[in-house]
C-alpha positions as a Markdown table, in Angstrom:
| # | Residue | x | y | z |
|---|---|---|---|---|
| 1 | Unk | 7.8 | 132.6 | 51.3 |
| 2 | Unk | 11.0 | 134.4 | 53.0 |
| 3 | Unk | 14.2 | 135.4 | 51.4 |
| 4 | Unk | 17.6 | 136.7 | 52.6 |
| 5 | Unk | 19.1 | 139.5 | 51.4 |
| 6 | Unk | 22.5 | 141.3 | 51.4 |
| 7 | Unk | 22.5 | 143.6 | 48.8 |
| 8 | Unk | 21.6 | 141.9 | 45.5 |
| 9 | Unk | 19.2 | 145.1 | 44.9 |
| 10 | Unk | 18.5 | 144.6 | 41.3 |
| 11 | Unk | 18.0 | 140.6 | 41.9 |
| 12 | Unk | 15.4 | 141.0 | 44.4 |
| 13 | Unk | 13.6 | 143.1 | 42.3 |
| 14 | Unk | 13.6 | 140.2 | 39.9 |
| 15 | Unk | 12.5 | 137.8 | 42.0 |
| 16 | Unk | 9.4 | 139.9 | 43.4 |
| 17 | Unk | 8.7 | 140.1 | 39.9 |
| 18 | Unk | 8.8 | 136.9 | 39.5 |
| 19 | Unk | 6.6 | 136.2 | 42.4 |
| 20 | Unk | 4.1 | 138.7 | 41.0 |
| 21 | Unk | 3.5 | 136.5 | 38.3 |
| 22 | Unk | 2.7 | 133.7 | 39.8 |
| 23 | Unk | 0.6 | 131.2 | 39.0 |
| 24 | Unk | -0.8 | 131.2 | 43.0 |
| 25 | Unk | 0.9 | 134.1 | 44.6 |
| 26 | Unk | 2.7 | 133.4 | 48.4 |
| 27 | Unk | 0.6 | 134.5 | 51.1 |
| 28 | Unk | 3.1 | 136.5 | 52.1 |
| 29 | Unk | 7.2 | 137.3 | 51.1 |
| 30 | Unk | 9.4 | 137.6 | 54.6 |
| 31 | Unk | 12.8 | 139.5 | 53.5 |
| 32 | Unk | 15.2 | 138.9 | 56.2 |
| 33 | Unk | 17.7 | 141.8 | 55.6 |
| 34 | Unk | 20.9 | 140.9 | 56.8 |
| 35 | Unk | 22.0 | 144.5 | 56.5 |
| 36 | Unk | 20.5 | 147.6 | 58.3 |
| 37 | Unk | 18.3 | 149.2 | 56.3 |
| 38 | Unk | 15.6 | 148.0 | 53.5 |
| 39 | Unk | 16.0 | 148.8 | 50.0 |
| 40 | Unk | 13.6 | 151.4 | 48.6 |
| 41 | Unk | 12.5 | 151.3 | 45.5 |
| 42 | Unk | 10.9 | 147.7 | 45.3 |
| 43 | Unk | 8.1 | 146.7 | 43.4 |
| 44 | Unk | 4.7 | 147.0 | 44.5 |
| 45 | Unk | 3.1 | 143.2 | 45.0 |
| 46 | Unk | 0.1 | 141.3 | 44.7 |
| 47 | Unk | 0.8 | 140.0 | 48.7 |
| 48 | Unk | 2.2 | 141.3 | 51.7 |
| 49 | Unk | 5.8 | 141.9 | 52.3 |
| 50 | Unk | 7.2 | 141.7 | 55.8 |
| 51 | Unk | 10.8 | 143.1 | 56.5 |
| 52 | Unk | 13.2 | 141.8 | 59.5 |
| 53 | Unk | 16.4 | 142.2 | 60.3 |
| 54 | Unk | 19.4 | 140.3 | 61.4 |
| 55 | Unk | 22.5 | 141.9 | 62.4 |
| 56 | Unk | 26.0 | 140.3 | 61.6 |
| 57 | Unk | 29.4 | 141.6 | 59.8 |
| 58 | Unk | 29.8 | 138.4 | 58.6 |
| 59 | Unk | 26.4 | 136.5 | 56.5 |
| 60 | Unk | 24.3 | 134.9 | 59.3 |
| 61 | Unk | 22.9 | 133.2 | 57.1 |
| 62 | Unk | 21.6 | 130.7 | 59.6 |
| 63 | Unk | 20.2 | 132.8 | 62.2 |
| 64 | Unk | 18.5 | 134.8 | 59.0 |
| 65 | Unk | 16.6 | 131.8 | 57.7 |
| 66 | Unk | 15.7 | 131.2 | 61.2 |
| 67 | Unk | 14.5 | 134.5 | 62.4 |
| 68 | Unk | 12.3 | 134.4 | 58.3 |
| 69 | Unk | 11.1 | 131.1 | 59.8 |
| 70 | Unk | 9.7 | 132.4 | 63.5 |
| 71 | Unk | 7.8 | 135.1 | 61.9 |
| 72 | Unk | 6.2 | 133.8 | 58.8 |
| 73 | Unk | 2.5 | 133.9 | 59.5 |
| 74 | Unk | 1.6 | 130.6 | 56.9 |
| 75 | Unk | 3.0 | 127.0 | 58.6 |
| 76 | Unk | 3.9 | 126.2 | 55.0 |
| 77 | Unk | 7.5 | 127.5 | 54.2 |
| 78 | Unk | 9.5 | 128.1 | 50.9 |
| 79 | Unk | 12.6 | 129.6 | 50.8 |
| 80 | Unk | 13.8 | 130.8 | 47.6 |
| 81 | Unk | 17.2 | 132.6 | 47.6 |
| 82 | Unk | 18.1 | 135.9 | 46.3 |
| 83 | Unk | 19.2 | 135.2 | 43.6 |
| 84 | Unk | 16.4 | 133.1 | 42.0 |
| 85 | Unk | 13.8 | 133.9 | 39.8 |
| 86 | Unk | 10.6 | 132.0 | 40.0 |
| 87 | Unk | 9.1 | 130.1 | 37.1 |
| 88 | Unk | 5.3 | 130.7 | 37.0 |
| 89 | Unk | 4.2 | 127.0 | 38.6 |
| 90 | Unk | 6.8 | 127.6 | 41.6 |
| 91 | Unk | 4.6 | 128.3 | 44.7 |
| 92 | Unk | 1.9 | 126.3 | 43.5 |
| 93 | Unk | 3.7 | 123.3 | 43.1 |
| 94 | Unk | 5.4 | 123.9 | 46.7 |
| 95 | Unk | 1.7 | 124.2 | 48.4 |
| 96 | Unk | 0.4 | 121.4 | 46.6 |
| 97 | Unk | 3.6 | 119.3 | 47.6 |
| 98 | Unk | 3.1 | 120.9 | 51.4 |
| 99 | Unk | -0.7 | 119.7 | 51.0 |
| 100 | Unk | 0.3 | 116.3 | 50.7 |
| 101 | Unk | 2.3 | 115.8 | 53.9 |
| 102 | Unk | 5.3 | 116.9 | 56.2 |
| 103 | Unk | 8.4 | 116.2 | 54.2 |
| 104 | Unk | 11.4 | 118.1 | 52.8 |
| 105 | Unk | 10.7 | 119.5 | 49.4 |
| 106 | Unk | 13.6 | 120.9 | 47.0 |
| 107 | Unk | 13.1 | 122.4 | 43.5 |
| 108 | Unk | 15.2 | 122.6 | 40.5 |
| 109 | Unk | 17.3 | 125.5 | 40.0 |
| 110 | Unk | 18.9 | 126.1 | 36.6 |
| 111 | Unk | 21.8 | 128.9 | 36.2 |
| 112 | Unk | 21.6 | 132.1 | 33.6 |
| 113 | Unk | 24.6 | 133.7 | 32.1 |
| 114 | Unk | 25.6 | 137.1 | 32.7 |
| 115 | Unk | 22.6 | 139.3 | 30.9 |
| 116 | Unk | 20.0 | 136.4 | 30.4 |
| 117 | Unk | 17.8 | 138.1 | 32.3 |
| 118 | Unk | 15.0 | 139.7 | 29.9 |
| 119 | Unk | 11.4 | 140.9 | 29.8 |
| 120 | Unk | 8.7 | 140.7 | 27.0 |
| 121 | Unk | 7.0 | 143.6 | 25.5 |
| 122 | Unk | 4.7 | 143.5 | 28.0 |
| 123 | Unk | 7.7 | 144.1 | 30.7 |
| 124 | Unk | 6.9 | 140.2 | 32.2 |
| 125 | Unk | 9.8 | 138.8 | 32.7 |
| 126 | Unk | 10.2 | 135.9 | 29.5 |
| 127 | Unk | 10.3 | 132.4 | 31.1 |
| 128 | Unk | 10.6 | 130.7 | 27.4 |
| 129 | Unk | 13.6 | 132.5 | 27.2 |
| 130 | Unk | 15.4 | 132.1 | 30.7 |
| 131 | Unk | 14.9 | 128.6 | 30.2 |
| 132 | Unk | 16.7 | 128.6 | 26.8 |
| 133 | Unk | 19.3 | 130.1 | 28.7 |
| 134 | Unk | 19.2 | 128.6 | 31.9 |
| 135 | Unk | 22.1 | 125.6 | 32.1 |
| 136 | Unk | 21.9 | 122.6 | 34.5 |
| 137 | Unk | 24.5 | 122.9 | 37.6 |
| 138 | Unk | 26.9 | 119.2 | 36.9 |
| 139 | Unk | 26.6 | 118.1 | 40.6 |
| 140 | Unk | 22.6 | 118.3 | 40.5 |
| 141 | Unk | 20.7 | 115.3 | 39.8 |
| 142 | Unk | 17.9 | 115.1 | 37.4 |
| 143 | Unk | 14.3 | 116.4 | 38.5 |
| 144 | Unk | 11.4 | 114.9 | 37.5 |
| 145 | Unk | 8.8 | 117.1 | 35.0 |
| 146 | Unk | 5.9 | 116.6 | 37.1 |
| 147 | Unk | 5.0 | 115.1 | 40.0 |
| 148 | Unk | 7.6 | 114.7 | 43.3 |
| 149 | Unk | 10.2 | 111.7 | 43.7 |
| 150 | Unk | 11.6 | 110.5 | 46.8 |
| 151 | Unk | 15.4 | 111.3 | 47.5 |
| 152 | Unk | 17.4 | 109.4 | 50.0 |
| 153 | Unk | 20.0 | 111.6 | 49.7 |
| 154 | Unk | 18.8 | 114.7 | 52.2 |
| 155 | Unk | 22.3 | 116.1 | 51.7 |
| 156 | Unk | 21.0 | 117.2 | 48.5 |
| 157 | Unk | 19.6 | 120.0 | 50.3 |
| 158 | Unk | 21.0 | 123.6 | 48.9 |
| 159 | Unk | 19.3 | 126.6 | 50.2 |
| 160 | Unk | 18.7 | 128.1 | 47.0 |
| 161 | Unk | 14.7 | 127.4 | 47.0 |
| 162 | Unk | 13.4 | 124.3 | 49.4 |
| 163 | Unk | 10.2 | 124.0 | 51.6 |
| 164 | Unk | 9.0 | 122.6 | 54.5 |
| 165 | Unk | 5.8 | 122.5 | 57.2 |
| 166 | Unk | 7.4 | 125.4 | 60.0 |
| 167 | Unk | 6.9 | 122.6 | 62.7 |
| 168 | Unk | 9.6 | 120.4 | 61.2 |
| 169 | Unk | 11.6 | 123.1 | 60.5 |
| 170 | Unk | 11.7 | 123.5 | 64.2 |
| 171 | Unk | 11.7 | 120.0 | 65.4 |
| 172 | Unk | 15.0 | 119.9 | 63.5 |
| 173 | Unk | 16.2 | 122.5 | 65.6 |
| 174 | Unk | 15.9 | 125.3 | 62.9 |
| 175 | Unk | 19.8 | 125.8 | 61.5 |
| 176 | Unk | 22.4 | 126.0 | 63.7 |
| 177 | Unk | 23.6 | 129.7 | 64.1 |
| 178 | Unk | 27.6 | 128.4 | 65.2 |
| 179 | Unk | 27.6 | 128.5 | 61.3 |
| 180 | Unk | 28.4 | 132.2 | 60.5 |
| 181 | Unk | 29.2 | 133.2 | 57.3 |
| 182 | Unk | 29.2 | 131.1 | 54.3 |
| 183 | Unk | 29.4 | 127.5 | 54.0 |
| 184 | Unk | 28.2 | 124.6 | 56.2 |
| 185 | Unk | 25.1 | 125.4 | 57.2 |
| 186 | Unk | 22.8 | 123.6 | 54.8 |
| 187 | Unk | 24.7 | 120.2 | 54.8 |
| 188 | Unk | 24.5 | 120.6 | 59.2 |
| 189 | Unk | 20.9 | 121.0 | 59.0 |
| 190 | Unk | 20.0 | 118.7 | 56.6 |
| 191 | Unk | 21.9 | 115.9 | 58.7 |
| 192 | Unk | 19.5 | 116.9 | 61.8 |
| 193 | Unk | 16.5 | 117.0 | 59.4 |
| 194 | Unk | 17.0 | 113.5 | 58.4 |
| 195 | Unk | 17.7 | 112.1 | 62.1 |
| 196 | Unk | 14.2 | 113.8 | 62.8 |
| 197 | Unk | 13.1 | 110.8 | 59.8 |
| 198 | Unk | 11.5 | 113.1 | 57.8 |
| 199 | Unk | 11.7 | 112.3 | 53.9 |
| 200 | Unk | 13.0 | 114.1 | 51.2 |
| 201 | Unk | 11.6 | 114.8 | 47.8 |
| 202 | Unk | 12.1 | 116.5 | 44.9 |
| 203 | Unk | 9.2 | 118.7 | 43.1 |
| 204 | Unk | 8.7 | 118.7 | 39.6 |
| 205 | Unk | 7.6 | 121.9 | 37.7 |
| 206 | Unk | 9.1 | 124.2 | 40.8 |
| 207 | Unk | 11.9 | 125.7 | 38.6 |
| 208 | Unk | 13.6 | 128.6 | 39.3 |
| 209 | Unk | 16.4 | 130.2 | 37.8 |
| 210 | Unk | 19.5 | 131.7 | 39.6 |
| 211 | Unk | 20.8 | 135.0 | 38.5 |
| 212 | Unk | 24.2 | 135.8 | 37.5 |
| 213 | Unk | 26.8 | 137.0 | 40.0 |
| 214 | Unk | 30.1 | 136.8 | 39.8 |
| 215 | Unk | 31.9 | 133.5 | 41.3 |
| 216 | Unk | 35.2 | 132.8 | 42.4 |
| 217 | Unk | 36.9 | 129.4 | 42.6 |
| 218 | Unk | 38.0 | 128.8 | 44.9 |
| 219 | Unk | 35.8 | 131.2 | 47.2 |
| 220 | Unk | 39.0 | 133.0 | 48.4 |
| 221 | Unk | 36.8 | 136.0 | 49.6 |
| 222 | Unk | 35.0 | 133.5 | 52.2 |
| 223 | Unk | 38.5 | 131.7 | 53.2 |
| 224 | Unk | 37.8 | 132.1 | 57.0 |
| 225 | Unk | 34.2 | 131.1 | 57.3 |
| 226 | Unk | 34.8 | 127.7 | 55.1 |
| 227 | Unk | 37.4 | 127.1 | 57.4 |
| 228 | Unk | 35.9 | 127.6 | 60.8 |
| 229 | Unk | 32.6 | 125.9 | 59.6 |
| 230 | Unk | 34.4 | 122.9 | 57.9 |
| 231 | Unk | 35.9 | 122.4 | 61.2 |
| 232 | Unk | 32.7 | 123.0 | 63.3 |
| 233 | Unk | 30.8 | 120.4 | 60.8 |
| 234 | Unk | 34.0 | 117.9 | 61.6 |
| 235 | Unk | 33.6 | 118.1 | 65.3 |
| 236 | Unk | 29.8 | 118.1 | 64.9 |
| 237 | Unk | 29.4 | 114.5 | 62.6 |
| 238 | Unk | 33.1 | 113.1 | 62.7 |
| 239 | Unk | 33.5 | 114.3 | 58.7 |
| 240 | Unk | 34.1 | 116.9 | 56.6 |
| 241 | Unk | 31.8 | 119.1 | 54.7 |
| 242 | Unk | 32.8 | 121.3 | 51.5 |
| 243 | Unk | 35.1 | 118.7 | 50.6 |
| 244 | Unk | 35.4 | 120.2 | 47.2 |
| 245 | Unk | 36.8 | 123.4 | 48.3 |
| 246 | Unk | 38.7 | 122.4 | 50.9 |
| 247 | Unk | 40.8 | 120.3 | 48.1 |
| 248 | Unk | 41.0 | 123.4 | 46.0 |
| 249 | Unk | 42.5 | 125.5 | 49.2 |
| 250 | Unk | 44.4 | 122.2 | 49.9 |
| 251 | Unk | 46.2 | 121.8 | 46.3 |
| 252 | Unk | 46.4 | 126.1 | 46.2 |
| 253 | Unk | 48.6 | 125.7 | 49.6 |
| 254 | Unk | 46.5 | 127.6 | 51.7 |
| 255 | Unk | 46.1 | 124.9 | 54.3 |
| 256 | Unk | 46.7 | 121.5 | 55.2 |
| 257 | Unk | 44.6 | 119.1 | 54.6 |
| 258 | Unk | 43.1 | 115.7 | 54.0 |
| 259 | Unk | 39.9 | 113.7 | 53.3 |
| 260 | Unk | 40.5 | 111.5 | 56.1 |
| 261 | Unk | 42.6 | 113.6 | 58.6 |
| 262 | Unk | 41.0 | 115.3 | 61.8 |
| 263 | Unk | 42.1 | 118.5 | 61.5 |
| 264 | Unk | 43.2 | 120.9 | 59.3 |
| 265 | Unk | 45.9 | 124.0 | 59.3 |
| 266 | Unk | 46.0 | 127.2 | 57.9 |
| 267 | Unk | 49.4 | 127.5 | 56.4 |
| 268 | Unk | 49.1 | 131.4 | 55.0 |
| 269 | Unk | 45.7 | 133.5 | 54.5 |
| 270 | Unk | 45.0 | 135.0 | 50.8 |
| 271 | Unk | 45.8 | 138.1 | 49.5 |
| 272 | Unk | 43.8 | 140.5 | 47.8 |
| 273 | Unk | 45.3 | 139.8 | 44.9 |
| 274 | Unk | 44.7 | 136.3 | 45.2 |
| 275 | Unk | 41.1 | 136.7 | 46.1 |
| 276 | Unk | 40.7 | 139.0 | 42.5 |
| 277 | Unk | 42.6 | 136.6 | 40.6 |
| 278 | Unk | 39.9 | 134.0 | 41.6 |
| 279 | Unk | 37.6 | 136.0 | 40.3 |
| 280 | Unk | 35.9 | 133.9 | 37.1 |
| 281 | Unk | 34.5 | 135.7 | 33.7 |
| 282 | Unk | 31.0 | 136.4 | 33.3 |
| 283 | Unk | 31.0 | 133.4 | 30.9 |
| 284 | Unk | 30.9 | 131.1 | 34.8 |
| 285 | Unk | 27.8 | 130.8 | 36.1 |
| 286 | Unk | 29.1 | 129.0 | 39.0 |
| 287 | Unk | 32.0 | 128.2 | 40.7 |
């Protein structure tokens, strides 16, 4: 299992816990830090913990997941974000799912409002709970309870928690580390994962839960990566990625911009006031 992490301290503490409670622990937990030092004060696990790093100002995110993907010592990969908490059947579902064949498997992730996160007396964290809490994202399709189903749709792919045989992640060409920053990346790689013709599925009973941050929308503070990897993904497959925020940016008057044009032009950077005023209550749990 590997994870990326730029700050986020108290969530990866929650998702090691999370791991520790596993049904069938990960072999191993690869934390690609993509800052210079690890965090001290992490829990104590039931498997090992490996620690990289990848440099980068900007979240490279891409050459993170890729670096977590060369070193991991099991051929089976799961990524789980950050953010994410695992439910108890998580990593065995995502073995059993590897066991049956080379494919692309994604899990549901539900979202938690701000404080939802909570522990029983016993100091486990309280899945019952997190689930009564947890809402389902709108643009997410329906995952089945048990079991895996086929999806045509490989753009489907987000990185919060996915896994795949290290060998197709490779044969793909592992993600493409032009994308720097945030945005792009995914939707790139999961085009080149389905030329390869390898299928997608989801996984039934691999919940997790993503932790509350707080969102902006649009993504102001991320204004320059969306637009230099909206246009890298444009020259890449002749369309447009992150069509959703690129509207948002479009109707806010930050650039120019159209489904169907083949370019687009910054007409003014945000301010610092505009990138606060984005900012969303802790009510949001996404943007």
């Amino acid at each position: 299992m590997a994870t990326l992490v730029r700050g986020r301290h108290r969530h990866l503490i929650n998702l090691m816990h999370g791991l520790n409670e596993q049904q069938s622990p990960p072999d191993e937990l690869v934390i690609a830090w993509m800052q210079p030092e690890a965090d001290a004060r992490l829990p104590a696990t039931r498997f090992p913990v490996r620690h990289i790093y990848v440099p980068g100002q900007a979240l490279p995110l891409a050459a993170a997941r890729n670096a977590a993907a060369a070193v991991a010592a099991h051929p089976g990969l799961i990524f789980l974000d950050v953010d994410c908490i695992p439910s108890r059947p998580l990593v065995d579902r995502y073995r059993r799912a590897l066991a049956s064949g080379p494919a692309l498997y994604m899990g549901e992730v539900r979202y938690l409002p701000a404080g939802a996160v909570v522990f029983d007396p016993a100091g486990r964290l309280d899945g019952p709970r997190l689930d009564q809490r947890a809402v389902v994202h709108p643009a997410r399709p329906a995952v089945p309870r048990g079991g895996i189903r086929h999806e045509p749709d490989h753009g489907q792919l987000w990185g919060l928690s996915f896994a795949l045989h290290a060998t197709d992640y490779f044969a793909a060409g592992g993600m493409d580390e032009g994308y720097i920053g945030y945005g792009g990346e995914e939707t790139d790689y999961a085009r080149r994962l389905a030329a390869t013709g390898i299928p997608a599925y989801w996984v039934g009973n691999a919940r997790a839960w993503h932790q509350h941050h707080a969102v902006h929308r649009p993504p102001l503070a991320h204004f320059d990566s969306i637009v230099a990897n909206a246009r890298r993904y444009r020259t890449i497959w002749g369309e447009w990625c992150m069509d959703y925020w690129l509207d948002l940016l479009a109707q806010d008057g930050f650039i120019d911009w159209q489904p169907d044009a083949d370019e687009l032009a910054v007409r003014r950077r945000p301010t610092t006031e505009e990138i606060r005023a984005a900012r969303l209550g802790p009510e949001a749990c996404f943007g």
